[in-house]
C-alpha positions in Angstrom: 0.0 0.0 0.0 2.9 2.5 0.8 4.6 1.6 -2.5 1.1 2.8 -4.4 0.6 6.1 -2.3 4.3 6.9 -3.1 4.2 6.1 -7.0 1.1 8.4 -6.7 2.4 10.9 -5.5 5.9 10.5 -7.7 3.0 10.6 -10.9 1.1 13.9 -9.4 4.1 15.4 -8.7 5.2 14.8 -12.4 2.3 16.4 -13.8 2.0 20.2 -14.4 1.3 22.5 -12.1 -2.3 23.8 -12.2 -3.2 26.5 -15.1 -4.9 29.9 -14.8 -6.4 32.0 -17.6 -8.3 35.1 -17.4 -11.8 35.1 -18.7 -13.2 38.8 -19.9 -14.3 39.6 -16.8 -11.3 38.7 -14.7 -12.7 35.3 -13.9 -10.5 32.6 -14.2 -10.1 28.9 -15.5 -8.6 26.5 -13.5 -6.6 23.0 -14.6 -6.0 20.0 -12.2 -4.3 17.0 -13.8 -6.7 13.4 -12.7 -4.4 11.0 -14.3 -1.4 9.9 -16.3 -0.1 6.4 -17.6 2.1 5.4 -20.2 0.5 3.4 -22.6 2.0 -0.3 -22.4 0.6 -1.5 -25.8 2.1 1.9 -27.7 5.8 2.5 -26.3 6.6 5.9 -26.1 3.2 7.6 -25.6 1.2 8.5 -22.8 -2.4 8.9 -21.3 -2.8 12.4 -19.8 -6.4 13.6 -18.3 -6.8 17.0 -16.9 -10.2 18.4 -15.0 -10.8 22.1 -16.8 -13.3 23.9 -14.8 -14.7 27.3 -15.8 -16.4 29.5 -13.3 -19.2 31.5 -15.0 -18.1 33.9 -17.7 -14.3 31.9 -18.0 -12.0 31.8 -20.8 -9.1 30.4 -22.1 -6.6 32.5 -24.1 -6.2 30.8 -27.4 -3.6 28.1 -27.5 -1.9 24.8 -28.9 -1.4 21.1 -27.4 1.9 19.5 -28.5 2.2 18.1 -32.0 2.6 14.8 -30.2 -0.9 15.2 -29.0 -4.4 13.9 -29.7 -7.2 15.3 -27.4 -10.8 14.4 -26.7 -12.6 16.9 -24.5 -15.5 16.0 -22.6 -18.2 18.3 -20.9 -19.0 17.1 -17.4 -21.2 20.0 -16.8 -22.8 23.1 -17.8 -21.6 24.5 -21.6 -18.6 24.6 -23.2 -18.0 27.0 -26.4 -15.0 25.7 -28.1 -13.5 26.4 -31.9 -10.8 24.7 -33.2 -8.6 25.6 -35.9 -10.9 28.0 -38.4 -14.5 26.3 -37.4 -17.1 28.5 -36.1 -17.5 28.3 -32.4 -19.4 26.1 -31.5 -21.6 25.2 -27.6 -20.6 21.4 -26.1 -23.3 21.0 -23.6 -22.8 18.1 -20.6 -22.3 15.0 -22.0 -21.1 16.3 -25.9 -17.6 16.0 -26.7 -14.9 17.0 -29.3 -11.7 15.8 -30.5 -8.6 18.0 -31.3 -5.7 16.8 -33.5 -2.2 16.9 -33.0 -1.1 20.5 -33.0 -4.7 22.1 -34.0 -4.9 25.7 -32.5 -7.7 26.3 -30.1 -8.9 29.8 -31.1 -11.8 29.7 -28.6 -12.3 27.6 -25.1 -15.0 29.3 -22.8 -17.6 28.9 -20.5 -20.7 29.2 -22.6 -22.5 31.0 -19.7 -22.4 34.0 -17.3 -23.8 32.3 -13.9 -23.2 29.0 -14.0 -19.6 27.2 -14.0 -18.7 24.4 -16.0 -16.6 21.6 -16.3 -14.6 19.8 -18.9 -12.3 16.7 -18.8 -9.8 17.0 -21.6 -8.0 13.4 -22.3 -4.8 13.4 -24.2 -2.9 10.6 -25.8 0.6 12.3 -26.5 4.9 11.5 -26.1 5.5 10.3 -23.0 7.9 12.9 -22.7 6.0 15.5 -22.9 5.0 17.9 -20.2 3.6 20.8 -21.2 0.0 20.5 -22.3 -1.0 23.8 -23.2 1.2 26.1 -25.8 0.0 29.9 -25.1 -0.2 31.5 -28.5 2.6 34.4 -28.5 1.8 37.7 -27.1 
């Protein structure tokens, strides 16, 4: 049982550190890795899942995920407005998802409402290696 606690805590302490982003109205967006496993059956590439949730009126700034990386998003609750690459934006309610693929820009990741927070799980599949999740576009 100690040997499992401590390779927990070796694998949280591995993941990133939580994320913040400022939504329009100074709320902000909070990221908390749930899990990560290399993949036995695909050597060299990992399992990555990270709980996004978006008090009302939150935003993400627009970003990328590594080239290594395949994403499926998940809503868990509320609404989700998301755009990737040049598609319209578009609302993910609970229960709807969306897939990303490696190195597509997210041009828009928001709560889709102003009094009610939401929640995403974002799963990637990406180089074991890797460690940053979420590429800021430039300033």
């Amino acid at each position: 049982m100690k040997h499992a606690i401590l390779a927990a805590a070796l694998v949280l302490a591995a993941l990133p550190a939580p994320a913040r982003a400022h939504g329009p109205d100074g709320h902000r967006e909070t990221s908390t890795p749930i899990f990560r496993h290399d993949l036995p059956n695909v050597p060299g590439k990992a399992m990555v899942a990270v709980e996004v949730v978006y008090p009302p009126g939150a935003a993400s700034p627009p970003h990328t995920h590594p080239q290594s990386g395949f994403i499926y998003a998940y809503v868990v609750s509320g609404a989700v407005a998301s755009a990737v690459g040049d598609e319209a934006p578009r609302v993910y309610k609970a229960g709807e998802g969306w897939h990303e693929l490696p190195g597509a820009r997210h041009s828009v990741s928001r709560n889709a409402s102003d009094t009610e927070p939401a929640t995403l799980l974002a799963v990637f599949v990406l180089d074991a290696a890797e460690r940053q999740l979420v590429l800021p576009d430039a300033q």
